[in-house]
Each structure stands twice: as C-alpha cells, then as structure tokens.
N, CA, C and O atoms as a GROMACS GRO file, in nm:
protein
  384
    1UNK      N    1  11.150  -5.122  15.776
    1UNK     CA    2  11.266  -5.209  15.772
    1UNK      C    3  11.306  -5.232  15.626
    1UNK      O    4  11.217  -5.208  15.544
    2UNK      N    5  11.425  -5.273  15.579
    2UNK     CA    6  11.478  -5.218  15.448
    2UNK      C    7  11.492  -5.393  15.439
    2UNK      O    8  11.554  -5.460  15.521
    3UNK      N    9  11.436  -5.436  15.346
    3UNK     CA   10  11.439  -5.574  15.315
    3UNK      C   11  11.556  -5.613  15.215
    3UNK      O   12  11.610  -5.522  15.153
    4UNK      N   13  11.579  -5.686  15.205
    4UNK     CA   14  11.659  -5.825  15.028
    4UNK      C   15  11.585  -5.764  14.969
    4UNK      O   16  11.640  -5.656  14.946
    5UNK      N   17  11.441  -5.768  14.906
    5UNK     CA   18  11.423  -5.724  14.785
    5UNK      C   19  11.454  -5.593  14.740
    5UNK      O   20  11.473  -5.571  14.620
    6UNK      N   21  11.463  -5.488  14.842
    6UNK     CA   22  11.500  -5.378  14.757
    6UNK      C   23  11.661  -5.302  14.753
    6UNK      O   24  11.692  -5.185  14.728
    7UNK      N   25  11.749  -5.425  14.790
    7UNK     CA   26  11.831  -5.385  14.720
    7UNK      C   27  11.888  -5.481  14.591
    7UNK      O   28  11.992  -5.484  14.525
    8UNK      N   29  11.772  -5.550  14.593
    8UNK     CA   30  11.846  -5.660  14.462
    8UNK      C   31  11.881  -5.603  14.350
    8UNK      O   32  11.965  -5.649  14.273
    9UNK      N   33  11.804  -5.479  14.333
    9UNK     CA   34  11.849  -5.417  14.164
    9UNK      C   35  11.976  -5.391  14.173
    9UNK      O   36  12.037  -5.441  14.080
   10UNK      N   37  12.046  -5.328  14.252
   10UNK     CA   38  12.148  -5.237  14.241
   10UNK      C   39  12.258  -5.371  14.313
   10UNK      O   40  12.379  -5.350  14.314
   11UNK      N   41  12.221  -5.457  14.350
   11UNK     CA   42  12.322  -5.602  14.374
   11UNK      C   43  12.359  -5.684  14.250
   11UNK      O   44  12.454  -5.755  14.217
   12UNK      N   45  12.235  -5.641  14.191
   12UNK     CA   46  12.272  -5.753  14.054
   12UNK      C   47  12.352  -5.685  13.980
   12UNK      O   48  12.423  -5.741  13.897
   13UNK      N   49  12.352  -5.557  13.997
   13UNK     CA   50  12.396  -5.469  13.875
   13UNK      C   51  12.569  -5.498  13.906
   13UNK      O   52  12.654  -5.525  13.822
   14UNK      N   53  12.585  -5.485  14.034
   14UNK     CA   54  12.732  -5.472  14.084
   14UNK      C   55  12.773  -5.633  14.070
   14UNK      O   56  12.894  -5.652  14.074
   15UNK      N   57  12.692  -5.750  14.054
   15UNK     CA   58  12.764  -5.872  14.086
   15UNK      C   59  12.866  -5.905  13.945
   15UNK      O   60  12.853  -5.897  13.823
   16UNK      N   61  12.952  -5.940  14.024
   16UNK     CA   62  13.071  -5.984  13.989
   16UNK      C   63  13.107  -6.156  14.002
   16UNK      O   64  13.132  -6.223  14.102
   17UNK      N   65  13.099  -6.188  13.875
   17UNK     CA   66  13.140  -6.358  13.916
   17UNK      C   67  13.189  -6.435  13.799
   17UNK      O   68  13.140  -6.431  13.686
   18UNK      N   69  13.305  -6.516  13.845
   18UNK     CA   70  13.372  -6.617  13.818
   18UNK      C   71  13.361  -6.740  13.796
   18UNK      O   72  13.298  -6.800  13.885
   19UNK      N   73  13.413  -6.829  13.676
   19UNK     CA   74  13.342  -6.988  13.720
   19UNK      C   75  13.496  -6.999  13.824
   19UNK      O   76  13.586  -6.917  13.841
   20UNK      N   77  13.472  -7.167  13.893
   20UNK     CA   78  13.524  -7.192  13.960
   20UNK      C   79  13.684  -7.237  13.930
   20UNK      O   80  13.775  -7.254  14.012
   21UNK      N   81  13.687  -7.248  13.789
   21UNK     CA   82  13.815  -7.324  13.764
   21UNK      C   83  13.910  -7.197  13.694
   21UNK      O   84  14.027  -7.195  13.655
   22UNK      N   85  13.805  -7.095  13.696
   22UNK     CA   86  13.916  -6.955  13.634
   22UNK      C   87  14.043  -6.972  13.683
   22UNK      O   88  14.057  -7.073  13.753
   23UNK      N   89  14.148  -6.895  13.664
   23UNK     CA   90  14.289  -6.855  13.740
   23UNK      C   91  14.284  -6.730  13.850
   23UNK      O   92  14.240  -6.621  13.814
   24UNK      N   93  14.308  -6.742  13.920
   24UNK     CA   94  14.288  -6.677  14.034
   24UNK      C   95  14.364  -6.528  13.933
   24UNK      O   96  14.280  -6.438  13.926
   25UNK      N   97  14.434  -6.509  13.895
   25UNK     CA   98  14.479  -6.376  13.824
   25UNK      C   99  14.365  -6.289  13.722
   25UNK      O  100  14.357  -6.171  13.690
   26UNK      N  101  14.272  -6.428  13.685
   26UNK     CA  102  14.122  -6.368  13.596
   26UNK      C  103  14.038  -6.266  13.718
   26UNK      O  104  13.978  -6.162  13.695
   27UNK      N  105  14.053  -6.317  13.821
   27UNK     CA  106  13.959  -6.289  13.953
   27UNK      C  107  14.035  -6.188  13.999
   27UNK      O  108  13.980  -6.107  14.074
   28UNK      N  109  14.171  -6.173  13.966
   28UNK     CA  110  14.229  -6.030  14.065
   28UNK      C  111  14.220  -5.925  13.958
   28UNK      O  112  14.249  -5.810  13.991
   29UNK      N  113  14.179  -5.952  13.820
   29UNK     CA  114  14.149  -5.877  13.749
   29UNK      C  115  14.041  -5.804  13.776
   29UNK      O  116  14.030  -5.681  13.780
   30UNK      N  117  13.968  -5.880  13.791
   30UNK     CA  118  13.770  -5.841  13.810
   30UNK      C  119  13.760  -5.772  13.965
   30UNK      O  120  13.660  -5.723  14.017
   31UNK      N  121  13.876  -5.784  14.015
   31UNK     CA  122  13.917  -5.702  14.191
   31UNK      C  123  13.942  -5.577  14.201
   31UNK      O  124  13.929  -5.505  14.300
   32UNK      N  125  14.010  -5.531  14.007
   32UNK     CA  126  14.049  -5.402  14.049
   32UNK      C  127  14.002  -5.332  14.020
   32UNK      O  128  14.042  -5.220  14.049
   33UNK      N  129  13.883  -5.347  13.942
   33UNK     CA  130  13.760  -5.269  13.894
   33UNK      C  131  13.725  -5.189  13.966
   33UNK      O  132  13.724  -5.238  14.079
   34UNK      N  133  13.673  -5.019  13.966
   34UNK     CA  134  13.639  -4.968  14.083
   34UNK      C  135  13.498  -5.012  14.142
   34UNK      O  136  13.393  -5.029  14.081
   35UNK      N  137  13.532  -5.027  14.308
   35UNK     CA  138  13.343  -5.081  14.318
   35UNK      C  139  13.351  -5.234  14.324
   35UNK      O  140  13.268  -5.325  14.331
   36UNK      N  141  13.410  -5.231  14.320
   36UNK     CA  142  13.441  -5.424  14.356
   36UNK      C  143  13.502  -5.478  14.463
   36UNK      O  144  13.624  -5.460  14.470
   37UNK      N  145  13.456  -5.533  14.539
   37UNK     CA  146  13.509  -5.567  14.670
   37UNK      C  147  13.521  -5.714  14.732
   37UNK      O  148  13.587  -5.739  14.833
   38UNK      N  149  13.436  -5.822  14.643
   38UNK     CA  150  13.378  -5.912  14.635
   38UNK      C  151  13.350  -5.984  14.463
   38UNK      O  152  13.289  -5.935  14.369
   39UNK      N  153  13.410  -6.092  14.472
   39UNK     CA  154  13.368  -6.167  14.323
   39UNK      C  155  13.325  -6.340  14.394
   39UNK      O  156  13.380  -6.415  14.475
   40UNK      N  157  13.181  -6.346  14.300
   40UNK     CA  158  13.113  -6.450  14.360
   40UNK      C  159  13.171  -6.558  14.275
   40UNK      O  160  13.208  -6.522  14.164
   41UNK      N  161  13.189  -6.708  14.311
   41UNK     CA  162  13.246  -6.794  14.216
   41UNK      C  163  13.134  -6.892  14.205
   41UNK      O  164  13.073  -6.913  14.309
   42UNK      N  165  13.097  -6.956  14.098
   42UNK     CA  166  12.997  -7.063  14.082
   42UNK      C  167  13.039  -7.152  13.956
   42UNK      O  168  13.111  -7.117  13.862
   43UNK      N  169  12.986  -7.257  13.972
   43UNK     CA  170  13.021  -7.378  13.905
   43UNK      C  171  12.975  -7.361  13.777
   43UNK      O  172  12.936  -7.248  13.749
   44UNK      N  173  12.968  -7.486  13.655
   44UNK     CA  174  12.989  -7.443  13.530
   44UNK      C  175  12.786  -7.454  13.550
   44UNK      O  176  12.750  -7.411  13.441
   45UNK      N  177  12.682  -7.482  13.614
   45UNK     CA  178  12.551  -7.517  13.608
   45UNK      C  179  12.507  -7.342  13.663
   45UNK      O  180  12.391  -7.308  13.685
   46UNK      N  181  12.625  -7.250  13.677
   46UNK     CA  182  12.610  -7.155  13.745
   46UNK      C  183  12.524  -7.069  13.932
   46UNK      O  184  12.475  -6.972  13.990
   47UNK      N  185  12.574  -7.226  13.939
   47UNK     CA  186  12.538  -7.225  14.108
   47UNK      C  187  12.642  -7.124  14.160
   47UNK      O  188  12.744  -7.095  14.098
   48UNK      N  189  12.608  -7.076  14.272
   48UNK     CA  190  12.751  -6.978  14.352
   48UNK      C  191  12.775  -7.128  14.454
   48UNK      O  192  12.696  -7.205  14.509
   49UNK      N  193  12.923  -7.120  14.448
   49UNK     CA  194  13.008  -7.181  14.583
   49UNK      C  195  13.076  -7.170  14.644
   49UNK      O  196  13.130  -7.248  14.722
   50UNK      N  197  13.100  -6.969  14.603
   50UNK     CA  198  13.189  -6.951  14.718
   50UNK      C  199  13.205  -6.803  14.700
   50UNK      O  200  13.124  -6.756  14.620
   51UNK      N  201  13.299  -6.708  14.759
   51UNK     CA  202  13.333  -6.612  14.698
   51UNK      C  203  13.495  -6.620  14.756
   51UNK      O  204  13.556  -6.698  14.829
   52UNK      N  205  13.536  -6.468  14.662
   52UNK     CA  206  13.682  -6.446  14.659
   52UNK      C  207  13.711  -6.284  14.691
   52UNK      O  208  13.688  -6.212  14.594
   53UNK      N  209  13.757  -6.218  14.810
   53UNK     CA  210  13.772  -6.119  14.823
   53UNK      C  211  13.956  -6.076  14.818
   53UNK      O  212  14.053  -6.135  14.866
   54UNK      N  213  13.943  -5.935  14.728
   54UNK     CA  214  14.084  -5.851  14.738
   54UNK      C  215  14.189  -5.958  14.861
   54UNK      O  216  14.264  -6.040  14.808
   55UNK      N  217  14.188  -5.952  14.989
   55UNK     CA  218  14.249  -6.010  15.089
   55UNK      C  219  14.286  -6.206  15.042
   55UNK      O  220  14.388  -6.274  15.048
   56UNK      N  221  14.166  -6.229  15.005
   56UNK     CA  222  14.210  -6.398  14.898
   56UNK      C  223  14.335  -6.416  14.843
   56UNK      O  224  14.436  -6.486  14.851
   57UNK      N  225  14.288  -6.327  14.787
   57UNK     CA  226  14.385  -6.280  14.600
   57UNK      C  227  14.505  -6.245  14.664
   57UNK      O  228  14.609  -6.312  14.667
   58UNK      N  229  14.492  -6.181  14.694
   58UNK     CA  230  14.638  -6.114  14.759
   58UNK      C  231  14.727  -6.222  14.846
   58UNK      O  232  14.833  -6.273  14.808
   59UNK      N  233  14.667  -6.243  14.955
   59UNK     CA  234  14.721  -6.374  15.027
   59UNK      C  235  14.794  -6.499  14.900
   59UNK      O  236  14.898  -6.559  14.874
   60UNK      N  237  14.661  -6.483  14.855
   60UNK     CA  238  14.729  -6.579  14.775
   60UNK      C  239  14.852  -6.586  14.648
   60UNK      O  240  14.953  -6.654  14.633
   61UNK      N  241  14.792  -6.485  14.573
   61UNK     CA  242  14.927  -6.428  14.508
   61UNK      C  243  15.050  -6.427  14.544
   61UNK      O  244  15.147  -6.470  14.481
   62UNK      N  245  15.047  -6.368  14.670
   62UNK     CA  246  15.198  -6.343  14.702
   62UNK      C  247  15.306  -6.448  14.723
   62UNK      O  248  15.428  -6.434  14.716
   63UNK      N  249  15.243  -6.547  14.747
   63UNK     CA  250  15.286  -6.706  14.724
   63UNK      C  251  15.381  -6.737  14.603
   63UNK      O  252  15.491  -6.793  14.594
   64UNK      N  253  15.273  -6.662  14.490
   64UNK     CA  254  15.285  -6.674  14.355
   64UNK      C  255  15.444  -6.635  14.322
   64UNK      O  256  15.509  -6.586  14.415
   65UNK      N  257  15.494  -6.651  14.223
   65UNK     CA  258  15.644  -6.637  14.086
   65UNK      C  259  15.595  -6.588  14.021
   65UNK      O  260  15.524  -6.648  13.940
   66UNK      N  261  15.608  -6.425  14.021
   66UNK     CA  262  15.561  -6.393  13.858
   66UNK      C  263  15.414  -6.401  13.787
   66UNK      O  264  15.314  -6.345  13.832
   67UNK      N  265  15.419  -6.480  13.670
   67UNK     CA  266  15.278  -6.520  13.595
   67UNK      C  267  15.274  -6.629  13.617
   67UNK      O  268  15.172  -6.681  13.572
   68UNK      N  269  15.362  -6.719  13.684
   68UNK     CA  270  15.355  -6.858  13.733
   68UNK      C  271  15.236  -6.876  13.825
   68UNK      O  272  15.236  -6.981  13.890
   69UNK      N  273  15.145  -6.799  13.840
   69UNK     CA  274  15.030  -6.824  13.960
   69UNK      C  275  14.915  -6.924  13.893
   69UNK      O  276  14.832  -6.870  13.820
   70UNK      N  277  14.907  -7.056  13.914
   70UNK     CA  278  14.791  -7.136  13.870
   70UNK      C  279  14.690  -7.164  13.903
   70UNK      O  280  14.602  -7.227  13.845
   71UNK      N  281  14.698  -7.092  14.053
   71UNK     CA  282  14.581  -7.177  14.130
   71UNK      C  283  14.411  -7.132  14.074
   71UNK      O  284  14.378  -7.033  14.007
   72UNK      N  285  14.350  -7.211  14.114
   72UNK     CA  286  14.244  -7.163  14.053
   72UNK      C  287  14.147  -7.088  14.150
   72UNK      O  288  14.149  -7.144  14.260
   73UNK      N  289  14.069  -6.989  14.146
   73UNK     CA  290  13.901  -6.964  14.235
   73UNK      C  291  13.897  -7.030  14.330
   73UNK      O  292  13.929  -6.988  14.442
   74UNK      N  293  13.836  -7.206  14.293
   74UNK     CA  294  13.784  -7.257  14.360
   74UNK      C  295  13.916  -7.272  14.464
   74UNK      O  296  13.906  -7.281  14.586
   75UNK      N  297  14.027  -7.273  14.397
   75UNK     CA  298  14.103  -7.340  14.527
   75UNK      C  299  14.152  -7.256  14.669
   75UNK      O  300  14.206  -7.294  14.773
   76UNK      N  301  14.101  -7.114  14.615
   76UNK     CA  302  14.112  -7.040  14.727
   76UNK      C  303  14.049  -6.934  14.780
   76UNK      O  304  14.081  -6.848  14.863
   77UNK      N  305  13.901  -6.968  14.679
   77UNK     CA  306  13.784  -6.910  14.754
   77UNK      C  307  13.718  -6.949  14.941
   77UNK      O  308  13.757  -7.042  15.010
   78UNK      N  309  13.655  -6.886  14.964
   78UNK     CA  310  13.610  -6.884  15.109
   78UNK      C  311  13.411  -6.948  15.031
   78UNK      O  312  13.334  -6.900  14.948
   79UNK      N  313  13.410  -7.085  15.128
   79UNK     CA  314  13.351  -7.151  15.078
   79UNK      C  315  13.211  -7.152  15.175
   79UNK      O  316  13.107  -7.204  15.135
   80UNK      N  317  13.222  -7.101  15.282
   80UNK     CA  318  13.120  -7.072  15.354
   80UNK      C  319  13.013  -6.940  15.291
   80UNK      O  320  13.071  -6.838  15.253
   81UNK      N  321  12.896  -6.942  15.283
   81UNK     CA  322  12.786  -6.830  15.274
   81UNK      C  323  12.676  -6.857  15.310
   81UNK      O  324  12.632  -6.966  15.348
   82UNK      N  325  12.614  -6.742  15.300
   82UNK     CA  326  12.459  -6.765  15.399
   82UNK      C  327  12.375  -6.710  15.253
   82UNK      O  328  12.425  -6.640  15.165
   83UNK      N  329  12.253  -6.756  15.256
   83UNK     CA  330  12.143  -6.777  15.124
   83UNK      C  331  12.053  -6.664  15.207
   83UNK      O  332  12.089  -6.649  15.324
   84UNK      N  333  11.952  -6.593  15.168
   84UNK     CA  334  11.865  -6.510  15.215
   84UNK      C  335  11.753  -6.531  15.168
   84UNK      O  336  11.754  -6.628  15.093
   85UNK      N  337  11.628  -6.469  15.183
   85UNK     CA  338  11.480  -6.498  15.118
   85UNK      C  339  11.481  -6.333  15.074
   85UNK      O  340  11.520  -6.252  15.158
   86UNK      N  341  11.429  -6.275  14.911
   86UNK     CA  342  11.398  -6.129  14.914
   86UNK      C  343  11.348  -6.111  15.035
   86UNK      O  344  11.434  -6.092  15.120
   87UNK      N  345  11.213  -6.110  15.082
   87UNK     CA  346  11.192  -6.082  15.204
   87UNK      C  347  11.232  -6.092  15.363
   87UNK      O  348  11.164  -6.090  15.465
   88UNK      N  349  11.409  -6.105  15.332
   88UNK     CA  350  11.448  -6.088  15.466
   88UNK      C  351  11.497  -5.974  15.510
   88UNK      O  352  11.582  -5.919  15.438
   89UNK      N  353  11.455  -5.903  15.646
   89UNK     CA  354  11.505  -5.794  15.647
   89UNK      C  355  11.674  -5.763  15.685
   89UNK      O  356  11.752  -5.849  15.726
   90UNK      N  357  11.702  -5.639  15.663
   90UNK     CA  358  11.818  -5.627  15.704
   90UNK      C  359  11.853  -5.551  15.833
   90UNK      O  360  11.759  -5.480  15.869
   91UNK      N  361  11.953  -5.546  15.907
   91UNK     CA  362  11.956  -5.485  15.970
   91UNK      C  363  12.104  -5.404  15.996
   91UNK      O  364  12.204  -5.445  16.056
   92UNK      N  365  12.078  -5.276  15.930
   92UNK     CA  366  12.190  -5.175  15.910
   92UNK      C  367  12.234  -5.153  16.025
   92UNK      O  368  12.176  -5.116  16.126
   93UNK      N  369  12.421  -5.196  15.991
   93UNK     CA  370  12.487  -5.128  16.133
   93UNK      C  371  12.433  -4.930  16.191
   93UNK      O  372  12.400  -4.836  16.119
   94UNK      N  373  12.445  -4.937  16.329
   94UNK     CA  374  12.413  -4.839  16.399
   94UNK      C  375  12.242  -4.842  16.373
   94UNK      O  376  12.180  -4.778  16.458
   95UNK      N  377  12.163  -4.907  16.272
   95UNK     CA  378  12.032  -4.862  16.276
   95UNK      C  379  11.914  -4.962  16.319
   95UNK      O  380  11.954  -5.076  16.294
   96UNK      N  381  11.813  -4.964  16.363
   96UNK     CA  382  11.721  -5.058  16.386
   96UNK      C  383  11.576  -5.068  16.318
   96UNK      O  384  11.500  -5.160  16.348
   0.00000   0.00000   0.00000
C-alpha cells in the first residue's frame, strides 16, 4: 500500500503557497506555472487555511475590471481540507 510518507518528497517540492491576504492576481500568477494545479494559502504564523484552485481564480476574476481585481486569497479560497498522518495509506483510483 503506497502511504503519505512516500510521496511527501516530491509534494513538498511541488507545493505552492500563498499568505492569505495576497491579491488573488499574485495566486493566478503562481496558477500558471506549469505543474500547478493547486496553491495552498496559510496565515502570516504559516498555518495552511485553505487552498485556491485555477477554477477559484478564474470564477473569480472574471467578476474582476481589468487590474481593478482586489480581492484577496483568503477571500476566495475553498476553506474546507482534510489533514493526513505520513502513515496514512492511500488509495489510488482503479487500484487497491
């Protein structure tokens, strides 16, 4: 069974994150990076509280005027997540 711990190397390497009060345009920056699919947002003590995916940004942008877009991360990150233990296993779609 393929646990949390062994993909943490190659998770950390890819994480991507924001404080919470960035401008949501800092975060659609860090979106278009190739390989980015996901930017984690955390507070200034560097806790995570949320994340912000491509579909966020976008939704939200389009709202936006121009460079007139202010909102911040936090205000339109998805605030729900689930915490894991390294030792939890995973379980890959189609595999058991």
């Amino acid at each position: 069974m393929l646990l949390v711990e062994h993909i943490l190397p190659t998770a950390r390497k890819r994480l991507v994150t924001v404080e919470d009060d960035a401008l949501l345009l800092r975060a659609a920056t860090l979106l278009g990076a190739p390989h980015v699919s996901l930017v984690v947002v955390s507070d200034r003590a560097g806790q995570a509280v949320g994340v912000l995916s491509k579909a966020d940004i976008v939704r939200q942008i389009s709202h936006c005027d121009g460079h007139s877009c202010t909102h911040t991360a936090a205000s339109v990150m998805t605030r729900t997540s689930s915490n894991v233990h390294p030792a939890t296993g995973l379980v890959m779609s189609g595999r058991q």
